[in-house]
PyMOL CGO cylinders between C-alpha atoms (Angstrom):
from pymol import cmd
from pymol.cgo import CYLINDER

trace = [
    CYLINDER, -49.30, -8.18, -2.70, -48.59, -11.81, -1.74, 0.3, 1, 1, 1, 1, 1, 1,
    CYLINDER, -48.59, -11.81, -1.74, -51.11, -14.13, -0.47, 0.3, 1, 1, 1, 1, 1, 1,
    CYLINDER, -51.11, -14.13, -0.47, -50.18, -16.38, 2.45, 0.3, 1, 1, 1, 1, 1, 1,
    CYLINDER, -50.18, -16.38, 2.45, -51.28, -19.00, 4.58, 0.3, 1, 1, 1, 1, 1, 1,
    CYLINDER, -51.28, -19.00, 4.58, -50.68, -19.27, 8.43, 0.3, 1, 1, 1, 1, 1, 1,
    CYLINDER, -50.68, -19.27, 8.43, -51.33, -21.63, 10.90, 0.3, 1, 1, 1, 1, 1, 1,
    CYLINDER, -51.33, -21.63, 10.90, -51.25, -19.75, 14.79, 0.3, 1, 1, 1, 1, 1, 1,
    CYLINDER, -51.25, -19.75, 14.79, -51.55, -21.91, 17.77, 0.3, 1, 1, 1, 1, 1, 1,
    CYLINDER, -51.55, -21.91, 17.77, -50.61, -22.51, 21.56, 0.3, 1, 1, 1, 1, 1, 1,
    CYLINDER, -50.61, -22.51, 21.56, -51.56, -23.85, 24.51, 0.3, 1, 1, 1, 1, 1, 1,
    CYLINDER, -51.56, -23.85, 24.51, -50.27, -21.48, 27.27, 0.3, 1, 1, 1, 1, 1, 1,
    CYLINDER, -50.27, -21.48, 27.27, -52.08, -18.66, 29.04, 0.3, 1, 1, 1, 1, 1, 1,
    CYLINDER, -52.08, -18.66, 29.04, -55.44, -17.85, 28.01, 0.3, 1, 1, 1, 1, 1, 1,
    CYLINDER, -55.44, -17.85, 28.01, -55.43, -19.68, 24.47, 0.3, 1, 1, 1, 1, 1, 1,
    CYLINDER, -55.43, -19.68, 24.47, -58.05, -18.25, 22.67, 0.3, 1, 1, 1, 1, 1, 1,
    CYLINDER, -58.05, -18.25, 22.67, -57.19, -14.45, 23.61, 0.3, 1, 1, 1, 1, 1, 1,
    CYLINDER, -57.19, -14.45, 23.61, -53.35, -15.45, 22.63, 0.3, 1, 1, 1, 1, 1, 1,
    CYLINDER, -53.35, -15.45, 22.63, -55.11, -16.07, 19.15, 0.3, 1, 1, 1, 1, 1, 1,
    CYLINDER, -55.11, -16.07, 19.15, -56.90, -13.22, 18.88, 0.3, 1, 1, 1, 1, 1, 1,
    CYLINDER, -56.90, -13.22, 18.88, -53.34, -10.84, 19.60, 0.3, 1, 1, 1, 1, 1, 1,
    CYLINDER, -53.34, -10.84, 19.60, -51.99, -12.84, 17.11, 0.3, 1, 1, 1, 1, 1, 1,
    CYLINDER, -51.99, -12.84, 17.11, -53.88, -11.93, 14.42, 0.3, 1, 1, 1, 1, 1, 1,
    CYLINDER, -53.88, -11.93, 14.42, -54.40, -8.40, 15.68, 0.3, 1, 1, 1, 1, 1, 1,
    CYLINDER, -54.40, -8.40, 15.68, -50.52, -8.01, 15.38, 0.3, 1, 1, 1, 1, 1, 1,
    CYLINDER, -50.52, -8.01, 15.38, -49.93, -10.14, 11.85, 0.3, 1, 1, 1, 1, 1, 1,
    CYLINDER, -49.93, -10.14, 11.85, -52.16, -7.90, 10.70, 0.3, 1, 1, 1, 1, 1, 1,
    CYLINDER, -52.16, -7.90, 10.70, -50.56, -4.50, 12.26, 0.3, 1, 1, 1, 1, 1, 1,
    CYLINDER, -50.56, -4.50, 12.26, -46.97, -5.88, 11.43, 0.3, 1, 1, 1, 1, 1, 1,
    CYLINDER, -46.97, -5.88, 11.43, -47.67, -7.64, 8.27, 0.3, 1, 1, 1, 1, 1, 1,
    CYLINDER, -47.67, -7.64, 8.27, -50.37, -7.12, 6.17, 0.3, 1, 1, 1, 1, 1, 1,
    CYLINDER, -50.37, -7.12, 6.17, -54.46, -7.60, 6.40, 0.3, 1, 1, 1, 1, 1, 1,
    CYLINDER, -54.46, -7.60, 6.40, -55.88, -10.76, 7.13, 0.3, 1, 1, 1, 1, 1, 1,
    CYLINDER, -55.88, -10.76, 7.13, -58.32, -11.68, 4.29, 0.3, 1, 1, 1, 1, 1, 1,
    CYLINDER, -58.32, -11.68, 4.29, -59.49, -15.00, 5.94, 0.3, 1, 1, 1, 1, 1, 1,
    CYLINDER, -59.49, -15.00, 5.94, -60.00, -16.90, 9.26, 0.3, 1, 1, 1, 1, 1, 1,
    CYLINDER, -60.00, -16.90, 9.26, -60.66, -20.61, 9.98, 0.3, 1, 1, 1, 1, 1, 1,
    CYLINDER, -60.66, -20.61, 9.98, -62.79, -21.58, 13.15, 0.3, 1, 1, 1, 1, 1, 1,
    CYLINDER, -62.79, -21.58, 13.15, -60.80, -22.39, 16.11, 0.3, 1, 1, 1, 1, 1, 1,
    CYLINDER, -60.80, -22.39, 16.11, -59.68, -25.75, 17.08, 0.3, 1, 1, 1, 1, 1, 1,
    CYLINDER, -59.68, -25.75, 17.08, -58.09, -27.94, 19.54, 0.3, 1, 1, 1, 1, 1, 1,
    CYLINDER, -58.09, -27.94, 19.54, -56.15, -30.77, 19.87, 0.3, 1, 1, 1, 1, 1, 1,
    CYLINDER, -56.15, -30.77, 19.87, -53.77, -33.10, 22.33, 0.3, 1, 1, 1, 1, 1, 1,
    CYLINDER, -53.77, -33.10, 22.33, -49.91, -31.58, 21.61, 0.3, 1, 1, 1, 1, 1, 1,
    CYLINDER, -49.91, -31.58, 21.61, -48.16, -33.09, 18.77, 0.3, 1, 1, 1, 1, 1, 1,
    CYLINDER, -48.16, -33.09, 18.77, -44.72, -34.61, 19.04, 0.3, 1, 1, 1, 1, 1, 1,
    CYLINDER, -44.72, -34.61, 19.04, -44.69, -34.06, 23.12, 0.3, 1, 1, 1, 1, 1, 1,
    CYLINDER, -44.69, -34.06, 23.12, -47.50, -35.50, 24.85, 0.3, 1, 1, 1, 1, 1, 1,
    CYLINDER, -47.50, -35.50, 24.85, -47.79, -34.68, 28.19, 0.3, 1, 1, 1, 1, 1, 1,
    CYLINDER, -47.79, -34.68, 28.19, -48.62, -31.29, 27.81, 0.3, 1, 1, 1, 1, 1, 1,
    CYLINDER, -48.62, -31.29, 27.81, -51.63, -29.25, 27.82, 0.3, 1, 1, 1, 1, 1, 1,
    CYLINDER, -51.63, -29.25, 27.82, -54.08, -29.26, 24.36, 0.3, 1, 1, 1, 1, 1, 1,
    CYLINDER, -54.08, -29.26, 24.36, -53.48, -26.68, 21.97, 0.3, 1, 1, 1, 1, 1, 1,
    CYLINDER, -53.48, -26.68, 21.97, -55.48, -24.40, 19.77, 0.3, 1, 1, 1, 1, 1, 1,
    CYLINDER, -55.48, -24.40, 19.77, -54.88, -23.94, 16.62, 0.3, 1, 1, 1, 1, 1, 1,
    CYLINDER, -54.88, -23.94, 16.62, -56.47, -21.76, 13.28, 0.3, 1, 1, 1, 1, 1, 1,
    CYLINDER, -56.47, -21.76, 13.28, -55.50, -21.19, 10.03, 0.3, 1, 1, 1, 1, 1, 1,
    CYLINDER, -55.50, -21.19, 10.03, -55.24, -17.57, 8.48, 0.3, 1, 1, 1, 1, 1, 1,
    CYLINDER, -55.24, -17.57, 8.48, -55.07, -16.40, 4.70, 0.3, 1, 1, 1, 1, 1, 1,
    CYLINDER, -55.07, -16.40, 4.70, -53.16, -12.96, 4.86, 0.3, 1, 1, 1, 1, 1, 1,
    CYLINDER, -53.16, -12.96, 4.86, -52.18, -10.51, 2.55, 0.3, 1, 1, 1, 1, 1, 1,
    CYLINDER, -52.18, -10.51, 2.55, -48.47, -8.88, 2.19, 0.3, 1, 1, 1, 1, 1, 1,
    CYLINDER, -48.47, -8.88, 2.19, -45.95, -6.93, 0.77, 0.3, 1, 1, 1, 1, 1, 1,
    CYLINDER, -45.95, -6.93, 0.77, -43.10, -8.55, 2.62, 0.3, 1, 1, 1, 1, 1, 1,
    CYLINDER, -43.10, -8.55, 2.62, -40.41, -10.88, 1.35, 0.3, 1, 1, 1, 1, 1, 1,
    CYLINDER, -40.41, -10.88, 1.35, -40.67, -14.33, 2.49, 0.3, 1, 1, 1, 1, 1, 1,
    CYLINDER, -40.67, -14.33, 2.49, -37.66, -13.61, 4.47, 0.3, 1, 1, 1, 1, 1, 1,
    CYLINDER, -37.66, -13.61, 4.47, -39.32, -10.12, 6.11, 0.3, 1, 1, 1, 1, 1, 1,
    CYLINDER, -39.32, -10.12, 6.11, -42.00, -12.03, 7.08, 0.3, 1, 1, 1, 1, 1, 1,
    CYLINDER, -42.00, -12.03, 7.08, -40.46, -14.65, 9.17, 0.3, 1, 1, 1, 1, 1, 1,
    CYLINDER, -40.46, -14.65, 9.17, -38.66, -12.43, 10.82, 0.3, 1, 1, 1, 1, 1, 1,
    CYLINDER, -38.66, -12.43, 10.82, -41.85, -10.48, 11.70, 0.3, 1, 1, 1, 1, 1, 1,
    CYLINDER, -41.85, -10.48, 11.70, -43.69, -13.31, 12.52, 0.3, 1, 1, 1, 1, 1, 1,
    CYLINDER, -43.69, -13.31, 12.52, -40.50, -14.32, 14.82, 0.3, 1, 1, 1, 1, 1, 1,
    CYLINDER, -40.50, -14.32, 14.82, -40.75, -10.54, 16.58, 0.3, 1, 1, 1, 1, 1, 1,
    CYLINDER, -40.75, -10.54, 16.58, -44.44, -11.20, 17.09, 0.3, 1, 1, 1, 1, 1, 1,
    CYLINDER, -44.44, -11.20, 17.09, -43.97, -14.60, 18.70, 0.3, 1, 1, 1, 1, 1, 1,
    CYLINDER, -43.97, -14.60, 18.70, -41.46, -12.93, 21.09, 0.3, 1, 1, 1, 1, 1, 1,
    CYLINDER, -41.46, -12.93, 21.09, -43.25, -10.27, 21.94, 0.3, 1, 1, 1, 1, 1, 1,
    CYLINDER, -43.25, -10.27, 21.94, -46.16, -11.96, 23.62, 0.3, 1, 1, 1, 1, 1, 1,
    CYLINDER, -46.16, -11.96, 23.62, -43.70, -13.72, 25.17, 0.3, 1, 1, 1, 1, 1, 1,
    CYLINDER, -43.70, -13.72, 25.17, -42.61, -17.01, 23.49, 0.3, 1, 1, 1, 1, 1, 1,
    CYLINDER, -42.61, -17.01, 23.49, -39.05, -18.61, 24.56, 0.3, 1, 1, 1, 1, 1, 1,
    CYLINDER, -39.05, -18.61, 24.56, -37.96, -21.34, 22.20, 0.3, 1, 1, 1, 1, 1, 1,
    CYLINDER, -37.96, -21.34, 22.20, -36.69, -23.73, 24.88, 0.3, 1, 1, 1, 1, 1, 1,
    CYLINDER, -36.69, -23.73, 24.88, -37.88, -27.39, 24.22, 0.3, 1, 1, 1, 1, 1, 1,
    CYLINDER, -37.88, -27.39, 24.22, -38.98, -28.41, 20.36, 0.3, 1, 1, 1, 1, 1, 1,
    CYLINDER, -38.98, -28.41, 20.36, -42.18, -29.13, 20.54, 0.3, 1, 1, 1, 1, 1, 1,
    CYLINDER, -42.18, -29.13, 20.54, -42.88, -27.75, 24.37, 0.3, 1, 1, 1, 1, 1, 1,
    CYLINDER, -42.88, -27.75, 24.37, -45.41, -25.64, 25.38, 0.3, 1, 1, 1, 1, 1, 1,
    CYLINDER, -45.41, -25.64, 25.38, -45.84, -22.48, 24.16, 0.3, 1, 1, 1, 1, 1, 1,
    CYLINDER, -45.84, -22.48, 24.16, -47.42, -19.04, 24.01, 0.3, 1, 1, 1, 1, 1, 1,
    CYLINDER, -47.42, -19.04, 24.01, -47.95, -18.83, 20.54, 0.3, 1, 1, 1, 1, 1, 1,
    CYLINDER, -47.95, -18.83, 20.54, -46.77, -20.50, 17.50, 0.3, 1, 1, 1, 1, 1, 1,
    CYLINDER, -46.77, -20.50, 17.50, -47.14, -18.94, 14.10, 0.3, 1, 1, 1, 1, 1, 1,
    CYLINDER, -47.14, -18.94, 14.10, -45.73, -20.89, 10.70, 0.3, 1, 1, 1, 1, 1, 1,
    CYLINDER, -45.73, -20.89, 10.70, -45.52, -19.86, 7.43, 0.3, 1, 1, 1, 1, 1, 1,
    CYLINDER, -45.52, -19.86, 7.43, -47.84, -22.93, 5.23, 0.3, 1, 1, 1, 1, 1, 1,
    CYLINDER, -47.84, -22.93, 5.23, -47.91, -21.09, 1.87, 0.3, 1, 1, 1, 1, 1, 1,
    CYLINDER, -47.91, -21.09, 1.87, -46.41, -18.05, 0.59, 0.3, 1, 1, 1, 1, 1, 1,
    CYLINDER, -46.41, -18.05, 0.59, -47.92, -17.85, -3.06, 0.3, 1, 1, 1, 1, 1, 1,
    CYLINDER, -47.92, -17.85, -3.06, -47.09, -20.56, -4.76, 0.3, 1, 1, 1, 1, 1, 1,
    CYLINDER, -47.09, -20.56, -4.76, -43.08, -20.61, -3.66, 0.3, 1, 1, 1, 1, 1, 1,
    CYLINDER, -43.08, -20.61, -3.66, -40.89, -23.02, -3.22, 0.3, 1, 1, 1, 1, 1, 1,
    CYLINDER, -40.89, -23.02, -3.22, -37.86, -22.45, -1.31, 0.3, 1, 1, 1, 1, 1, 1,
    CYLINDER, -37.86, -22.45, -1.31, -35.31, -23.89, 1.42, 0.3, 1, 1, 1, 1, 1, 1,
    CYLINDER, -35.31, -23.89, 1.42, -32.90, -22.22, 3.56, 0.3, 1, 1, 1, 1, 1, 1,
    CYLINDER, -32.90, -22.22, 3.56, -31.44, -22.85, 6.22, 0.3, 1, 1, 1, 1, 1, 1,
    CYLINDER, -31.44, -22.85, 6.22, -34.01, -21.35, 9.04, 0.3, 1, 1, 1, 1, 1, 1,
    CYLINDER, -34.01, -21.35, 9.04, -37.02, -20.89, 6.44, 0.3, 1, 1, 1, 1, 1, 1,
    CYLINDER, -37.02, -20.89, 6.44, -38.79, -23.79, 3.85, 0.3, 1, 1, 1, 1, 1, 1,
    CYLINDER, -38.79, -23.79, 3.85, -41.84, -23.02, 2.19, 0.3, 1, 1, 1, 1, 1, 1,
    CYLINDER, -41.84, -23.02, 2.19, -44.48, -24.82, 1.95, 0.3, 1, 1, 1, 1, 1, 1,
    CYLINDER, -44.48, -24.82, 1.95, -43.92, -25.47, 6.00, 0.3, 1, 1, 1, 1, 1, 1,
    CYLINDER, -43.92, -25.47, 6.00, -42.48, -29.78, 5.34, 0.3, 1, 1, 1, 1, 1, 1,
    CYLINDER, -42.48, -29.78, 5.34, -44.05, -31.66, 7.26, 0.3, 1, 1, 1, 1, 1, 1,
    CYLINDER, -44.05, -31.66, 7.26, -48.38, -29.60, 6.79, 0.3, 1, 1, 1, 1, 1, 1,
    CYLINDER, -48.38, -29.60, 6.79, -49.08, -32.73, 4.96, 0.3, 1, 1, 1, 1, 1, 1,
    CYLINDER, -49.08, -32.73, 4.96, -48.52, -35.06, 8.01, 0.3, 1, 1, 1, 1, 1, 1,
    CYLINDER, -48.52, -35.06, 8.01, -50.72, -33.39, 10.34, 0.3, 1, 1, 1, 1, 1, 1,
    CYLINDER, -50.72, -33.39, 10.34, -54.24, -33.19, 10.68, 0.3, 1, 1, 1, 1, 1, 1,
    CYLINDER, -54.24, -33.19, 10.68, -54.12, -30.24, 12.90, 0.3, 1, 1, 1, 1, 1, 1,
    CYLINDER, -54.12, -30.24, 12.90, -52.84, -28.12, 10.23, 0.3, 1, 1, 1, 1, 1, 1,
    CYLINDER, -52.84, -28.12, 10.23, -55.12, -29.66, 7.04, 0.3, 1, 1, 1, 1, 1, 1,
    CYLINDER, -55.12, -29.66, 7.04, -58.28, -29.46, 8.87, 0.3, 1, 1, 1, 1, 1, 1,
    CYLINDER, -58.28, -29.46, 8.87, -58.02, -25.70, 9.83, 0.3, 1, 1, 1, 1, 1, 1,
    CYLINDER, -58.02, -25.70, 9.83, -56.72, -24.91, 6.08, 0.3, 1, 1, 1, 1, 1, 1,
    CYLINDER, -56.72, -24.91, 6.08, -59.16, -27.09, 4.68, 0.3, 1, 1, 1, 1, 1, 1,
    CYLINDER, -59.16, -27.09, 4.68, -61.96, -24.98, 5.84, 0.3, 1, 1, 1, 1, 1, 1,
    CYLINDER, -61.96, -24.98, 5.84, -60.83, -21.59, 4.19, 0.3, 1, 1, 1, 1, 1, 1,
    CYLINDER, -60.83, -21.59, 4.19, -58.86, -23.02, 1.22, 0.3, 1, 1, 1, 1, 1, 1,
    CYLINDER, -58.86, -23.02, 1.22, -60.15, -26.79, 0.16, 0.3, 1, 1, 1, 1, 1, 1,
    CYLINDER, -60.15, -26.79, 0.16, -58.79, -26.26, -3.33, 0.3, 1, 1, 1, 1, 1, 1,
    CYLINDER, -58.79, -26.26, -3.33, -55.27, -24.73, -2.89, 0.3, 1, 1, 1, 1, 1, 1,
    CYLINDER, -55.27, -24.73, -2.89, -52.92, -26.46, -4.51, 0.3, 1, 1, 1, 1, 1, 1,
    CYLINDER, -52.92, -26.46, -4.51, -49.62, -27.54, -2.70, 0.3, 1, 1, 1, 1, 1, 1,
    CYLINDER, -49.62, -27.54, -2.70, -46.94, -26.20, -4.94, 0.3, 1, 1, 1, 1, 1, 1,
    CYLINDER, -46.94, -26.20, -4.94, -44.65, -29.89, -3.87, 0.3, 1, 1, 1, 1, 1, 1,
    CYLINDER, -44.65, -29.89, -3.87, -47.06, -32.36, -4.32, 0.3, 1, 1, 1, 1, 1, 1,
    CYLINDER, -47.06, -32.36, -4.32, -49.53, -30.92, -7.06, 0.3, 1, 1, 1, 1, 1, 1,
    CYLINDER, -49.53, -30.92, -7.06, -52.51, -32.17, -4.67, 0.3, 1, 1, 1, 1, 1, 1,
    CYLINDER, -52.51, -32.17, -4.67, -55.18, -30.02, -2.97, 0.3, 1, 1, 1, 1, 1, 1,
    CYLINDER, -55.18, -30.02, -2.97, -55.59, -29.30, 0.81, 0.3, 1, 1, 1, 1, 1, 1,
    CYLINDER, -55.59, -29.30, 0.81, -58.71, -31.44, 0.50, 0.3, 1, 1, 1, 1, 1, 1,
    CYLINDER, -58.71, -31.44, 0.50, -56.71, -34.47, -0.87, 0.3, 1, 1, 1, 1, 1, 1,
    CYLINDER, -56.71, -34.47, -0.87, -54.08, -34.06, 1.77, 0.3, 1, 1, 1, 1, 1, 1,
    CYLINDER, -54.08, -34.06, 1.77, -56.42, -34.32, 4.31, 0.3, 1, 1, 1, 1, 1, 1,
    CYLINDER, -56.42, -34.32, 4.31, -58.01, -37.74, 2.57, 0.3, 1, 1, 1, 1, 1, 1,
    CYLINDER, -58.01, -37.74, 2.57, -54.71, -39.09, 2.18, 0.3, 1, 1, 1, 1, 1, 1,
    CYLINDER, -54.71, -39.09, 2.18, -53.13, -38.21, 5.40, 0.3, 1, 1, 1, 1, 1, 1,
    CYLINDER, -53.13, -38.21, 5.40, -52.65, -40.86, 8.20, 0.3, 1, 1, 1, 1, 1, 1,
    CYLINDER, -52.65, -40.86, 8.20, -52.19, -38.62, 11.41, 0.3, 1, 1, 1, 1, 1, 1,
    CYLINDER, -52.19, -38.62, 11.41, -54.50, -40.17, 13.84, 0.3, 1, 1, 1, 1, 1, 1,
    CYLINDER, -54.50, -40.17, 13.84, -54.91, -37.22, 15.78, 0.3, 1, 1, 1, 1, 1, 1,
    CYLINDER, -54.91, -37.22, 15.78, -58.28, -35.84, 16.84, 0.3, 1, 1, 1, 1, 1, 1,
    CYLINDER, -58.28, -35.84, 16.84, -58.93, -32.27, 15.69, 0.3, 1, 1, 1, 1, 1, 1,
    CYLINDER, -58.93, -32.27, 15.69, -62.28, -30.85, 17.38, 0.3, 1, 1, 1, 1, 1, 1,
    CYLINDER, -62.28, -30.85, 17.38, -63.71, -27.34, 16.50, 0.3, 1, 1, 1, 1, 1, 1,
    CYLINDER, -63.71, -27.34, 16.50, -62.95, -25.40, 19.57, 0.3, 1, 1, 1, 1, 1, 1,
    CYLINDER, -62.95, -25.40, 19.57, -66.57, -24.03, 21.73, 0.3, 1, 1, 1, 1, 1, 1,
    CYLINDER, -66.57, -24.03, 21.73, -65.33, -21.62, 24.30, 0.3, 1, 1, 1, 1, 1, 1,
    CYLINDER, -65.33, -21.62, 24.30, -67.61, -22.08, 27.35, 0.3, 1, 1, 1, 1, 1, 1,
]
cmd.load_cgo(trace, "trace")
């Protein structure tokens, strides 16, 4: 089995219940999810004038190839209805490989560790929570040091549904 780390978000529909098919079908399509971050939210990255996001990290266990599994995760995103029309527009759902063990790999449609986790808060502070000592693979630091050392400016709140 493979350990890996995801990071699921959106910010269309009903957020939170987007999140919680998400995980329901990563873990029907791909393999059992072992850990859960909190929820958060934050203002979209990249395109601003659209609506906050939520985001959580997930630790998940698999017996897929790295290359099996993005094409899962790919099926999953389409079936609750994601269209990849506008890089970084709204969406559905959003699911991205962070880790897969402790691989290293670039293709053309898949690199692992995801390239740019270390620039953005809103993918540290989720991971942070379930795996402060992980070790990124690239840059022989720990989730915990990324997040000290990175200079995204963004706010990342833990999410309270009311």
């Amino acid at each position: 089995m493979n350990k890996v780390f995801l990071l699921i978000g959106g910010n269309m529909g009903h957020r939170l219940q987007n999140l919680h098919q998400a995980i329901d079908l990563l873990a029907a399509t791909c393999g059992p999810v072992i850990q859960q971050s909190a929820v958060y939210e934050t203002a979209a990255w990249g395109k601003t004038d659209q609506a906050a996001f939520l985001n959580q990290a997930l630790a998940l266990m698999t017996n897929l190839t790295p290359q099996e599994l993005i094409t899962t995760i790919l099926s999953v995103e389409e079936k609750m209805g994601r269209h990849r029309t506008e890089k970084f527009g709204p969406r559905v759902i959003d699911i991205d490989i962070l880790f897969y063990n402790d691989v290293i790999m670039q293709e053309p449609h898949l690199t692992i560790p995801h390239p740019q986790l270390q620039n953005r808060r809103f993918v540290l502070v989720p991971m942070q929570e379930i795996a402060p000592n992980y070790m990124h693979p690239v840059f022989k630091k720990t989730i915990e040091q990324l997040l000290t050392e990175c200079t995204d400016e963004l706010a990342v709140a833990r999410f309270v549904n009311h």
